[in-house]
Structures are given as C-alpha cells and as structure tokens.
N, C-alpha and C positions, 0 to 999 in steps of 0.2 A: 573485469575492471572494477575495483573498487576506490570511491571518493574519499579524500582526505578527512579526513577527522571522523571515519566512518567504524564503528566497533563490529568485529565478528566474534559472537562468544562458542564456547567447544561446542562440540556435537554439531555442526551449522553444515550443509553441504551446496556449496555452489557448483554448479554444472553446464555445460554446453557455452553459450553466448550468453555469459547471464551480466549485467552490470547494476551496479549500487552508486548511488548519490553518493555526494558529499553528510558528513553529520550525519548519518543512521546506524540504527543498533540494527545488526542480527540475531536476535538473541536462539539462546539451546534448543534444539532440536529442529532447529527452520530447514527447510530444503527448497532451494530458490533452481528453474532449471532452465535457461534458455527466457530468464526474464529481465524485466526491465523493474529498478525499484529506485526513487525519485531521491530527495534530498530530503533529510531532517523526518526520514519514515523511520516509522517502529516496526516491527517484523518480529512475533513470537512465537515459536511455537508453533509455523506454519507451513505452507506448501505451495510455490508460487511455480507456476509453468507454465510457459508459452503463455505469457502474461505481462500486464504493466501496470504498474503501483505507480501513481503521480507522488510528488511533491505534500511530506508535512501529512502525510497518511500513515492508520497504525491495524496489522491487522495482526489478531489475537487467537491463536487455535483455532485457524480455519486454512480453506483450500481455496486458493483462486487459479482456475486453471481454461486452457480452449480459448486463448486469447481474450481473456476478459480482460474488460480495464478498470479501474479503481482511479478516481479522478482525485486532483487536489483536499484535501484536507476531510477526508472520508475515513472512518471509524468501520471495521469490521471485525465481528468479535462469535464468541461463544459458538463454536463448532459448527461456522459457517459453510456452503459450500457454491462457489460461485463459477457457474461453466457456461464457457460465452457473451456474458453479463455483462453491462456498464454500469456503474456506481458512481452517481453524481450527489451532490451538494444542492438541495433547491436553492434558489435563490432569495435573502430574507425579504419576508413582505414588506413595503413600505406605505407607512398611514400618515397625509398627510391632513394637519387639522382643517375641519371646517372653517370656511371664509363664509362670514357675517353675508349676507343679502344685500 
C-alpha cells in the first residue's frame, strides 16, 4: 500500500507487507520488505526490513533491519546499519530563567 502523494523513483523494490505513508520519496535503489515507512519520510538509497520508519523521518544509505524502529523525525545516514534498534529523538532541554530571591 502506498500513500497519496507518495513518489517511487526506478530501481525501488517493495516486497511482502510492506506499506508507505502519505508525501514520501522512495528514492533509487531502496528496497523496503515487509516494512512499515511513515508520512512525509525520505528513504535513499536504503534497505528497510521487517522494520518501521515513523513519520517525517529520512534514512540515507543505510540498513534498518530485525524489527528496529526509527521514531518520528529521526535522521539516519552515511552507511548506517541498524538490527533490532530503536532510534528516538531526545527530548529538547528546557532552561527556565532564574527567579530573583
């Protein structure tokens, strides 16, 4: 199943139960197999299986594979290789000004 407004460019191979968001690229040479890959994700160049890419995530020449997850708005790049893994976002610090005495 792929989402509306969703690009597959050549070379791209989808396989098994594999579904795509809405608004993401596939770009050349990806092979997605039996995954899950979110909304408004980028996908290059990569190797997703038995696996899930959240939402507004962009993974670049790498492999997520053995059920790993890649959570909302997570960047994975330069000949990654991610087996089992979860990939989160920390959450930004927050620095509240000192109050006067």
């Amino acid at each position: 199943v792929v989402g509306k407004g969703t690009t597959i460019y050549p070379n791209v191979a989808l396989m098994g139960e594999t579904q795509v968001g809405c608004n993401s690229n596939i770009g050349f040479g990806s092979s997605l197999k039996h995954a899950v890959v979110g909304d408004r994700c980028n996908i290059q160049n990569s190797m997703i299986t038995n696996s899930v890419v959240l939402d507004s995530s962009l993974v670049e020449t790498s492999r997520v594979e053995n059920n790993s997850l890649v959570e909302k708005n997570c960047v994975i790049k330069h000949y990654s290789i991610l087996s089992s893994a979860k990939i989160t976002v920390p959450l930004p610090l927050i620095f509240s000004p000192k109050t006067p005495p």
